[in-house]
C-alpha positions as a LaTeX table, in Angstrom:
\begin{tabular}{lrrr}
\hline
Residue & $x$ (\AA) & $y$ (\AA) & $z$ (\AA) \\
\hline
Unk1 & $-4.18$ & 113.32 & 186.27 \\
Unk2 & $-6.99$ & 111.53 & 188.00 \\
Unk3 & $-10.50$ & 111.88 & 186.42 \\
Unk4 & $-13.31$ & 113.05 & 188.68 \\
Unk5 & $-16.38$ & 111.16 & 189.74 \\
Unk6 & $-18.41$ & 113.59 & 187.12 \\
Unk7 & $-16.11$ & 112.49 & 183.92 \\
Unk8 & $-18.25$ & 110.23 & 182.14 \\
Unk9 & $-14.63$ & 107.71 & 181.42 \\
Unk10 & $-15.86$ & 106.93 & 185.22 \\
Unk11 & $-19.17$ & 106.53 & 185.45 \\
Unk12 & $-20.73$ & 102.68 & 185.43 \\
Unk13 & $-22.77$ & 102.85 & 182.45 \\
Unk14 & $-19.24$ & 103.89 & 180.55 \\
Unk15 & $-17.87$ & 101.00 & 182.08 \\
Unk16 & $-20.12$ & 98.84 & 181.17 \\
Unk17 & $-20.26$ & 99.76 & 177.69 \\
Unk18 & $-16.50$ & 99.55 & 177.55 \\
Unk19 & $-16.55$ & 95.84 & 179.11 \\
Unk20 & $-19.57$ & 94.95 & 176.64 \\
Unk21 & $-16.94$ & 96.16 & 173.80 \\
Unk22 & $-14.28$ & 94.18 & 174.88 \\
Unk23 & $-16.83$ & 91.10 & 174.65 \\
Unk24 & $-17.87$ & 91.68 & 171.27 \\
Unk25 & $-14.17$ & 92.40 & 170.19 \\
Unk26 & $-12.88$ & 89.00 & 172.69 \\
Unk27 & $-15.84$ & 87.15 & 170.38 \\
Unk28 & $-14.50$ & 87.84 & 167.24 \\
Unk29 & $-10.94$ & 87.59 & 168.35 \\
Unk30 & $-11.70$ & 83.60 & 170.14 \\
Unk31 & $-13.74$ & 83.24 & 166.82 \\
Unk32 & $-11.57$ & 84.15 & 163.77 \\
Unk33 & $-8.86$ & 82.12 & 165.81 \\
Unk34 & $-10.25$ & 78.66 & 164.94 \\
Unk35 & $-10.14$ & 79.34 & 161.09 \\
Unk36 & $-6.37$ & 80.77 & 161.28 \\
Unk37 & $-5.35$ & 77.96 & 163.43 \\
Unk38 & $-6.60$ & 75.62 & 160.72 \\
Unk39 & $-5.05$ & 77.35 & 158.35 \\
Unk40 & $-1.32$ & 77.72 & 160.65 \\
Unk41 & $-1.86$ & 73.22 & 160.74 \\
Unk42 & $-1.11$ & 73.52 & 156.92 \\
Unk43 & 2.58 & 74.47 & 157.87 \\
Unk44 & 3.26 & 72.82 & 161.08 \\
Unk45 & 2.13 & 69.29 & 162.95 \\
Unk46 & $-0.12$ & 69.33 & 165.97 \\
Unk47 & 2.40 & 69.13 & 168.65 \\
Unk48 & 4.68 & 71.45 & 167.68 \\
Unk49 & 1.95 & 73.68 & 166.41 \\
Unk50 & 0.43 & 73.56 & 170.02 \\
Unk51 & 4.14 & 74.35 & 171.54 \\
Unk52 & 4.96 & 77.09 & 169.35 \\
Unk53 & 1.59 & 78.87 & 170.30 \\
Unk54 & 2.30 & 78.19 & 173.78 \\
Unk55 & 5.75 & 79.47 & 173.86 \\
Unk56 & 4.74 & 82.39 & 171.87 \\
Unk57 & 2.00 & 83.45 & 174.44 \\
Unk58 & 4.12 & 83.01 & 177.20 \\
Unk59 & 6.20 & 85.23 & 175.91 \\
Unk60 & 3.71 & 87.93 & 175.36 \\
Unk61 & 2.23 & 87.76 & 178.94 \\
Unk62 & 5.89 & 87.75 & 180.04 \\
Unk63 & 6.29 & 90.91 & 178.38 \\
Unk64 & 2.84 & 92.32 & 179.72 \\
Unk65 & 4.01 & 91.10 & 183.27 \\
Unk66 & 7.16 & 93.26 & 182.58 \\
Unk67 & 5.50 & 96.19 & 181.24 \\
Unk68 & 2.99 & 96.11 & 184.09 \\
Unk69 & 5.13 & 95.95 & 186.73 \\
Unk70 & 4.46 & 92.61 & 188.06 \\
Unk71 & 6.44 & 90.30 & 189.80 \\
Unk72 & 6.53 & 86.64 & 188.53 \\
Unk73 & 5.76 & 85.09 & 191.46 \\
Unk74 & 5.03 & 80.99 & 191.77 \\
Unk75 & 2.54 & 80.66 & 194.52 \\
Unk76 & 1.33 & 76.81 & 195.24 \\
Unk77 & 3.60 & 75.17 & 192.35 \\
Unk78 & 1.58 & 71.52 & 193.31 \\
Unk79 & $-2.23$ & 73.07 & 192.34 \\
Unk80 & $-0.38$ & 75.81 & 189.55 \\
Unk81 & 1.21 & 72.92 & 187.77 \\
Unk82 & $-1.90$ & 71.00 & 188.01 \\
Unk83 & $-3.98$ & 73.36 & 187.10 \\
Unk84 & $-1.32$ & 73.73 & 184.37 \\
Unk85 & $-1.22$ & 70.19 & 182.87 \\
Unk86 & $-5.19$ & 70.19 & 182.82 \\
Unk87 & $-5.92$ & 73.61 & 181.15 \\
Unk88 & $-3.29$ & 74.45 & 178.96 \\
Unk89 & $-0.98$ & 70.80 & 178.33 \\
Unk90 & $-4.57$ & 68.30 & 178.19 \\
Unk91 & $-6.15$ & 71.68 & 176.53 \\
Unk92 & $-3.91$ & 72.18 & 173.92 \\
Unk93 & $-3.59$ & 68.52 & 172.60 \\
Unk94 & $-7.11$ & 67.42 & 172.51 \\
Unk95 & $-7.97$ & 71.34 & 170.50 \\
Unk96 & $-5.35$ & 70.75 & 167.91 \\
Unk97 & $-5.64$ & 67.52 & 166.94 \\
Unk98 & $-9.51$ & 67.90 & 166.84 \\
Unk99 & $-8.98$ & 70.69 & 164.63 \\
Unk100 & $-6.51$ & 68.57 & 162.60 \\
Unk101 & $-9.56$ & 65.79 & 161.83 \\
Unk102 & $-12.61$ & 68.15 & 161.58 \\
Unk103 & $-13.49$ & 71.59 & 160.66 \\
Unk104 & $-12.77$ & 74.87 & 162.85 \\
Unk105 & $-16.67$ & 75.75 & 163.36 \\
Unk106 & $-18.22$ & 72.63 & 164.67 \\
Unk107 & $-15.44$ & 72.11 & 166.87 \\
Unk108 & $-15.69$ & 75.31 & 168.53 \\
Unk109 & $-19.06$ & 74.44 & 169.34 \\
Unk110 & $-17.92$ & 71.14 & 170.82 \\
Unk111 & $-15.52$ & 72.52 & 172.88 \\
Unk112 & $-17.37$ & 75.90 & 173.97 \\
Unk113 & $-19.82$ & 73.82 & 175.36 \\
Unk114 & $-17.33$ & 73.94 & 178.47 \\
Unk115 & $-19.76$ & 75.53 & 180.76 \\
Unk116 & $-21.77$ & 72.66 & 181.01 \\
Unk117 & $-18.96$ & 70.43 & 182.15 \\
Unk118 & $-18.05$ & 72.46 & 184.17 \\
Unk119 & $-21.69$ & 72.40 & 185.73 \\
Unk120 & $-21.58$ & 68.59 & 185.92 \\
Unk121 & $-17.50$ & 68.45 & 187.25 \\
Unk122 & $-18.44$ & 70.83 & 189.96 \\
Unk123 & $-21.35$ & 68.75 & 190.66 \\
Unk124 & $-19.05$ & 65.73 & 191.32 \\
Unk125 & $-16.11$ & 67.33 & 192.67 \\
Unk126 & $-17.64$ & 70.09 & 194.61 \\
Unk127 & $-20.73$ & 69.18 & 195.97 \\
Unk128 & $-22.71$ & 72.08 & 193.75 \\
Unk129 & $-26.22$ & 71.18 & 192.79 \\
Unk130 & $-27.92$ & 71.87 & 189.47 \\
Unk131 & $-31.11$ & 73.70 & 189.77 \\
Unk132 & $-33.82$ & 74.83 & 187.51 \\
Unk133 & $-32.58$ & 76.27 & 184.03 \\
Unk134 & $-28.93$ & 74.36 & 184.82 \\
Unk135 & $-30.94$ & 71.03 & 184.26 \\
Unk136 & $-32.25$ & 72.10 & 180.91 \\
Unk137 & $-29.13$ & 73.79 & 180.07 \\
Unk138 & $-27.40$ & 70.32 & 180.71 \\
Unk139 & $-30.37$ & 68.40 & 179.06 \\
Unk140 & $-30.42$ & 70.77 & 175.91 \\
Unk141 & $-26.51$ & 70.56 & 174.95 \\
Unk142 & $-25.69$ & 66.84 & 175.86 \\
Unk143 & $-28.55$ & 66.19 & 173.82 \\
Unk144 & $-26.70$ & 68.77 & 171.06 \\
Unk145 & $-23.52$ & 66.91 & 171.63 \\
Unk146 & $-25.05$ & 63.81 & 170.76 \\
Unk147 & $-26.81$ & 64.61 & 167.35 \\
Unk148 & $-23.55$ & 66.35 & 166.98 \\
Unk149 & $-20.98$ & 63.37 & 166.98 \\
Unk150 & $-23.74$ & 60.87 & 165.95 \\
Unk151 & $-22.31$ & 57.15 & 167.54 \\
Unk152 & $-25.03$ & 55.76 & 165.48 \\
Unk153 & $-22.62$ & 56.80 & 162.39 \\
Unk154 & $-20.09$ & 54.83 & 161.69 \\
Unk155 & $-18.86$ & 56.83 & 158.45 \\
Unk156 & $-18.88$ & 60.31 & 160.85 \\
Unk157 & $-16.01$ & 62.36 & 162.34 \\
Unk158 & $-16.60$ & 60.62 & 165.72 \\
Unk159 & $-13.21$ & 60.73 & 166.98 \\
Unk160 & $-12.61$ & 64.48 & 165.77 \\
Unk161 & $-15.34$ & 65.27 & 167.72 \\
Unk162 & $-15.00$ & 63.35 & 171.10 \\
Unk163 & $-11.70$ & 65.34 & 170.72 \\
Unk164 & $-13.37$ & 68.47 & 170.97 \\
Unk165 & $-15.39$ & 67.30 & 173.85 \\
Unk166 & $-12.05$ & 66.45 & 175.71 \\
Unk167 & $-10.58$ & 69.68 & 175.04 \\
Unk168 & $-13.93$ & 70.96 & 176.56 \\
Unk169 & $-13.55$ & 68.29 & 179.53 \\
Unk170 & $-9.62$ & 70.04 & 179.86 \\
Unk171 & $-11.15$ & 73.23 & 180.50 \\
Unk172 & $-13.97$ & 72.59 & 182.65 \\
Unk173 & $-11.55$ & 70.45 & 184.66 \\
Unk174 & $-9.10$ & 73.39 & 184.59 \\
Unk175 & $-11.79$ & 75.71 & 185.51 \\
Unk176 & $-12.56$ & 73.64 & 188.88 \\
Unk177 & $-9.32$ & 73.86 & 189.88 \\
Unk178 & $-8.18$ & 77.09 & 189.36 \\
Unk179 & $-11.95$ & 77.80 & 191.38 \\
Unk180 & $-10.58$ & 75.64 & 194.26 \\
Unk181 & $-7.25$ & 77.28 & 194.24 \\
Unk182 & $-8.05$ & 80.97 & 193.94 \\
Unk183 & $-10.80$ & 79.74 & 196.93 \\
Unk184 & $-7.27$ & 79.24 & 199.21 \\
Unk185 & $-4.90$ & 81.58 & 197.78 \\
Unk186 & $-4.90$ & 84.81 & 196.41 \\
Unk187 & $-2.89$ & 85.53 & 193.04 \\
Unk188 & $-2.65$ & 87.67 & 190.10 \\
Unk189 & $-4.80$ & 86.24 & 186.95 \\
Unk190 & $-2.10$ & 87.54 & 184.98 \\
Unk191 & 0.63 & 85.94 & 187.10 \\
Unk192 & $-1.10$ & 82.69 & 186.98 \\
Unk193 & $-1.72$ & 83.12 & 183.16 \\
Unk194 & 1.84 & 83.24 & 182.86 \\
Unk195 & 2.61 & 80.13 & 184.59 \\
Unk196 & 0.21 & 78.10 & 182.98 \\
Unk197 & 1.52 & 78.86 & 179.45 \\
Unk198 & 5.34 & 78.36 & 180.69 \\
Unk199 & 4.73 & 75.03 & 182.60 \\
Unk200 & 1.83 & 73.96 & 180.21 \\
Unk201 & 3.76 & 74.04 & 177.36 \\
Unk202 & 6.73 & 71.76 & 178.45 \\
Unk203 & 4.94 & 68.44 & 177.63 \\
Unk204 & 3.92 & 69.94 & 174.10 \\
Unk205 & 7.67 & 70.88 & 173.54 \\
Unk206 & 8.67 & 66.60 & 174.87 \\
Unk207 & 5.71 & 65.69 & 172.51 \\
Unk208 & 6.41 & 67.68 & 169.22 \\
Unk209 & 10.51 & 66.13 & 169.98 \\
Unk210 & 9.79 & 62.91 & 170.42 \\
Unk211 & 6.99 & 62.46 & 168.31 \\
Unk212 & 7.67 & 61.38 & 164.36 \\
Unk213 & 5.78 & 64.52 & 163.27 \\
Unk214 & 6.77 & 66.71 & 159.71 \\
Unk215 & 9.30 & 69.38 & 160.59 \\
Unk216 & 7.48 & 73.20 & 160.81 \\
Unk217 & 7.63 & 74.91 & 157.57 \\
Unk218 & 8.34 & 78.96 & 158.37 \\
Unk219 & 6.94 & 80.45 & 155.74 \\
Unk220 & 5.83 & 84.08 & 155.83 \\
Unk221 & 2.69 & 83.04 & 156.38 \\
Unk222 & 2.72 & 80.79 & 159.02 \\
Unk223 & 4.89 & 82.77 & 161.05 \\
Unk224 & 2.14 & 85.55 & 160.41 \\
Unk225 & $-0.38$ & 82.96 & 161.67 \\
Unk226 & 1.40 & 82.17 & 164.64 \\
Unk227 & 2.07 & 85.89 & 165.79 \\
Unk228 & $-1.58$ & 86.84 & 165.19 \\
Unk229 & $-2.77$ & 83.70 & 167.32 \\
Unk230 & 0.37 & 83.80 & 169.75 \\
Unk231 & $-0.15$ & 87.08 & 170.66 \\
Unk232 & $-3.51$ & 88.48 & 169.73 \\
Unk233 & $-5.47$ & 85.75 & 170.43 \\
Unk234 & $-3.84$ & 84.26 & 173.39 \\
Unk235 & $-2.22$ & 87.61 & 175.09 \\
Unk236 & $-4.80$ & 90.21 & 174.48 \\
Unk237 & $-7.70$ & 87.48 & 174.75 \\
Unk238 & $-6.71$ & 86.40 & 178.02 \\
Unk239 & $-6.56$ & 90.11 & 179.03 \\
Unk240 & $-10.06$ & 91.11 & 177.82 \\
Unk241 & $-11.31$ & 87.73 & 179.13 \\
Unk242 & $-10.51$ & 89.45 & 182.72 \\
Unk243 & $-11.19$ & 92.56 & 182.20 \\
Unk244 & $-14.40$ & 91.71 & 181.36 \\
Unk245 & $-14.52$ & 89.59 & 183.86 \\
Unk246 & $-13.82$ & 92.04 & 186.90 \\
Unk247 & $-16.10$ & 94.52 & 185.37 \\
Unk248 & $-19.45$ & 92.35 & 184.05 \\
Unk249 & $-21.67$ & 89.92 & 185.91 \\
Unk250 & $-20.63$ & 86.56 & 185.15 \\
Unk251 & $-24.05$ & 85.70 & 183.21 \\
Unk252 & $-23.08$ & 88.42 & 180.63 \\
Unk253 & $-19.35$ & 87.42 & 180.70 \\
Unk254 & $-20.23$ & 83.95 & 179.98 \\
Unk255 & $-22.09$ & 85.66 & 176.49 \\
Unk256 & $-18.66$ & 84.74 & 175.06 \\
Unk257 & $-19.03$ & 81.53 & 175.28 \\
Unk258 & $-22.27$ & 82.27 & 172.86 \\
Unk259 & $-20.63$ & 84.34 & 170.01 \\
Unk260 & $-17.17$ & 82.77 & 169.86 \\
Unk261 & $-18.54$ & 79.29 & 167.91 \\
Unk262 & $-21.04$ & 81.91 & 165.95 \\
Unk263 & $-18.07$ & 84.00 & 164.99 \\
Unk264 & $-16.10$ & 80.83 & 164.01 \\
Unk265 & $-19.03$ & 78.98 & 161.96 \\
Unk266 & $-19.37$ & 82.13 & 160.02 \\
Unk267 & $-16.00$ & 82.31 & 158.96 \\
Unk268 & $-15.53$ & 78.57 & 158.71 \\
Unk269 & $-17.94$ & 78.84 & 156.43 \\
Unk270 & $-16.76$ & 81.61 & 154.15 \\
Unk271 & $-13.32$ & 81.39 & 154.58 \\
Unk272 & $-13.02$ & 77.51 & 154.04 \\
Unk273 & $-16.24$ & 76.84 & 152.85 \\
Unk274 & $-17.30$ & 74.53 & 155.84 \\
Unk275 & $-20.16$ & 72.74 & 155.31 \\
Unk276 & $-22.59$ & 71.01 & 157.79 \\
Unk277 & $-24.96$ & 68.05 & 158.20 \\
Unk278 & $-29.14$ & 68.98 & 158.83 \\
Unk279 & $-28.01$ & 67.03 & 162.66 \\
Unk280 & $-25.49$ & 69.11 & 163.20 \\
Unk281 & $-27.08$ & 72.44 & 162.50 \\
Unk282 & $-29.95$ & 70.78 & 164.96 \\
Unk283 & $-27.48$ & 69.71 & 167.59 \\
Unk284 & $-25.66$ & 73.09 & 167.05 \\
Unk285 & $-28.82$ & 74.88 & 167.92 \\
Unk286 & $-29.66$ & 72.69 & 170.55 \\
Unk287 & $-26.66$ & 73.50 & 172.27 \\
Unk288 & $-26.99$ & 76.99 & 171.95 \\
Unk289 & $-29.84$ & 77.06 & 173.76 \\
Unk290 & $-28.68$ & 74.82 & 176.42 \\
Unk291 & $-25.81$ & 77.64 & 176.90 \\
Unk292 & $-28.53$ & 80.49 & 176.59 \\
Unk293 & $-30.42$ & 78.86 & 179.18 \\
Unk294 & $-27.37$ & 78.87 & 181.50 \\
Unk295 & $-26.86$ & 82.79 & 180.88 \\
Unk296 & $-30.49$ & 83.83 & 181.00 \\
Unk297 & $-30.29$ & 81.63 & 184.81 \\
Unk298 & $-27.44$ & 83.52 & 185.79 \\
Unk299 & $-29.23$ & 86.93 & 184.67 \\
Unk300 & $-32.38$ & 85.53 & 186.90 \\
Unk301 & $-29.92$ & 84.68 & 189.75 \\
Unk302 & $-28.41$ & 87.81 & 190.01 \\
Unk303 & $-31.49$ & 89.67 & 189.85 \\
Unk304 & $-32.77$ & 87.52 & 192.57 \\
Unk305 & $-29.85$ & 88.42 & 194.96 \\
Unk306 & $-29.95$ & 92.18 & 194.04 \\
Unk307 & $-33.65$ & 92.09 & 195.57 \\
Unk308 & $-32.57$ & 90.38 & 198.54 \\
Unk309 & $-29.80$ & 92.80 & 198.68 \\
Unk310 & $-32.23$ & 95.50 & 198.84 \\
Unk311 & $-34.79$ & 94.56 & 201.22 \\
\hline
\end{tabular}
């Protein structure tokens, strides 16, 4: 039975709360998901580790797509299969093998720092001009990055870490596209989800076969590790992530991008007893406020256009 517009399951402010939930819970979820995919590289090599999540996700969203009544539909296979090789293929190699070199929480901080890429792709590819807290947001976390990786260091993790700022790059880039695409066509998130993990994960599958890698040890464990991730963290994150989405502003949406690498230092930390440089903690810092500076503009923005809206 329908709910009326009087049962508080409906009104906005329940909503809201339930979509600021689902952020919290998506935070932890993205978080906890770095340290258990370092763990899952103990069993299997990068490739193949990469593939099996892959295949494993598209399964689950397969399933969901099933359950939900959806049709899997291919709409513009050119742009879906780019988007495909970008976000999830160019994502998933440059993440693993950055968390094969270095630990889980500093490179989620390298690669959530994706929003500012994206500012500076969409710059160059779109047109879209930074303005006001954007340029301090950029300022602030390439500035991060830099005390992060440390060129000037010859004995640091620098090519662990420009691997997490490539996986960042993948998903910026894959973020412009799938912007340009949903800008000319008009598709299911889910759908499109779907397709990115099936296509995505073909070049992991050639890569982890042709490769000379260590075959995958399935142990009880690691097949444990590879559910939770495969379906929890891929499947249900990618749901929240548009739930929340189509119900918050996209300033507190992009909070996410705040607590994931908070949730993942933190247990980094006490779950593998990460430890980190004086530079990094200052880049790490640095960086968050670069991306707090992006959110609080979007908060600003959208206040501004509510006004306008209501004059």
């Amino acid at each position: 039975m329908a709910s009326t517009d009087s049962t508080p399951a409906s009104s906005p402010q329940n909503n809201q709360l339930k979509a600021l939930i689902a952020l919290v819970v998506l935070s932890c979820v993205w978080g906890i998901t770095w340290v258990l995919s370092k763990q899952a590289l103990a069993y299997a090599p990068p490739f193949a580790f990469a593939a099996e999540r892959c295949i494993g996700g598209a399964f689950a969203l397969l399933v969901v797509l099933r359950i939900t009544g959806r049709r899997l539909t291919l709409t513009a296979p050119k742009q879906t299969i780019a988007i495909s090789l970008v976000q999830v293929s160019g994502f998933m190699i440059f993440q693993t093998c950055a968390l094969v070199i270095g630990g889980p929480g500093k490179t989620s901080v390298l690669i959530f720092t994706m929003p500012i890429w994206t500012l500076i792709l969409a710059r160059m590819v779109l047109g879209e001009k930074l303005r006001g807290l954007q340029w301090v947001a950029a300022v602030s976390t390439l500035t991060g990055l830099l005390f992060i990786i440390s060129p000037w260091n010859l004995q640091g993790n620098v090519v662990g870490d420009c691997l997490g700022v490539g996986a960042a790059m993948c998903w910026a880039g894959g973020t412009i596209l799938v912007k340009r695409f949903r800008a000319n066509h008009t598709v299911d998130l889910i759908n499109l989800t779907t397709w990115q993990m099936l296509i995505g994960s073909l070049p992991l599958i050639i890569l982890a076969l042709v490769l000379p890698e260590h075959p995958t040890q399935w142990t009880s464990h690691y097949i444990v590790l590879l559910c939770v991730i495969s379906l929890i963290s891929t499947s249900l994150g990618w749901w929240l992530w548009i739930y929340i989405l189509d119900s918050l502003p996209a300033w507190e949406a992009s909070l996410s991008v705040l607590g994931t690498p908070v949730i993942a230092i933190v247990s980094s930390t006490l779950m593998l007893g990460e430890q980190f440089k004086m530079i990094e903690v200052m880049g790490m810092l640095l960086i968050g406020a670069g991306l707090s500076s992006l959110s609080l503009f979007g908060y600003l923005n959208s206040k501004r256009n509510a006004a306008k809206q209501a004059t």
